[in-house]
C-alpha positions in Angstrom: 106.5 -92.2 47.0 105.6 -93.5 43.6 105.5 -97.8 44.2 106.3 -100.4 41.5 103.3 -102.8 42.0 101.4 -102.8 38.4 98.6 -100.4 38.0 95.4 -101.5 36.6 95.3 -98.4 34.3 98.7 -99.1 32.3 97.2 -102.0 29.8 94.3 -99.3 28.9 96.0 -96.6 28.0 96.7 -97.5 24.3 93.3 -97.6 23.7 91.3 -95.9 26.6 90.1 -93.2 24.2 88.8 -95.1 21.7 86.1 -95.7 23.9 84.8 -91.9 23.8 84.3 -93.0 19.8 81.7 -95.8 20.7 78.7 -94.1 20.1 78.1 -95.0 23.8 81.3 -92.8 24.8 80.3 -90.0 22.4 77.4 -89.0 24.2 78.6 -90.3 27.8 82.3 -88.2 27.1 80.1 -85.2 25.8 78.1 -84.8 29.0 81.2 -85.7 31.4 83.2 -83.0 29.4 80.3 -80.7 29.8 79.8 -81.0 33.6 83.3 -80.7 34.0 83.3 -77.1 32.3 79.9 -76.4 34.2 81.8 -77.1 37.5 85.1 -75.9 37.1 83.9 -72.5 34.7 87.2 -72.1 33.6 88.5 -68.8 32.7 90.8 -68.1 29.7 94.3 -67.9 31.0 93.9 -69.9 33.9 96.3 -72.9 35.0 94.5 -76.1 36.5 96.6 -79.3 38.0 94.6 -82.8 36.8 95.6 -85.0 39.7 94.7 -88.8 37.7 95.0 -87.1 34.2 95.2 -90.5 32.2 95.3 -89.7 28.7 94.5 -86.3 29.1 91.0 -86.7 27.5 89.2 -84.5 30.2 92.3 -82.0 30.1 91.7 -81.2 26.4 88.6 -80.1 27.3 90.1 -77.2 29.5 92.7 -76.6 26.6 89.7 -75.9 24.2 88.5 -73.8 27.0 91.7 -71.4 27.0 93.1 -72.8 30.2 96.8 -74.2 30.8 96.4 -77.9 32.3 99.6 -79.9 33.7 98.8 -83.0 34.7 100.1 -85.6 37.7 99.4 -89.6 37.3 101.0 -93.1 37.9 100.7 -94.8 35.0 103.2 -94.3 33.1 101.4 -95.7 29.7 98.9 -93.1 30.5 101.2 -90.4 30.9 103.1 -91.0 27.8 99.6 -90.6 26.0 98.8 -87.2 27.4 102.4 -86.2 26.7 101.4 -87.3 23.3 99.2 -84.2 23.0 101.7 -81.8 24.3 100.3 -81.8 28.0 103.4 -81.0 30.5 102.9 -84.4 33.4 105.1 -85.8 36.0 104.9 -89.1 37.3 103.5 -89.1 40.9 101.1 -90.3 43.6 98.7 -87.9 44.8 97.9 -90.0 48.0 
């Protein structure tokens, strides 16, 4: 059950990517989006589930890859920045 106690994430999400533009989060997003594509070796066609997608900054990075991403999250902020980008997510708690 999805609660109604604030979550920590909702006042970042207007500008939690902006950090990846920091010259800092350029290299540091560059390397996390690149062990991510090491792990997960995504194949074109294939559909992945982010559970905690945020913004959806890590899920573009499977889109580039050819791979249809839905995504699951509780902050709603953060959700309606992924959504943004035209990423299908649903409200929800994963725990």
């Amino acid at each position: 059950m999805v609660g109604t106690e604030a979550n920590p994430f909702d006042a970042l999400a207007p500008f939690y990517d902006s950090w990846y533009s920091t010259p800092l989060g350029a290299v540091v997003g560059r390397h996390e989006r690149d062990l991510l594509l090491c792990l997960a070796r995504p194949g074109r066609g294939e559909r992945a589930l982010e559970v905690g997608i945020g913004t959806g900054y890590f899920a573009q990075a499977l889109i580039e890859a050819g791979v249809h991403v839905a995504g699951v999250d509780l902050s709603l902020p953060m959700l309606r920045q992924a959504a943004g980008k035209g990423l299908p997510v649903v409200r929800g708690d994963a725990g």
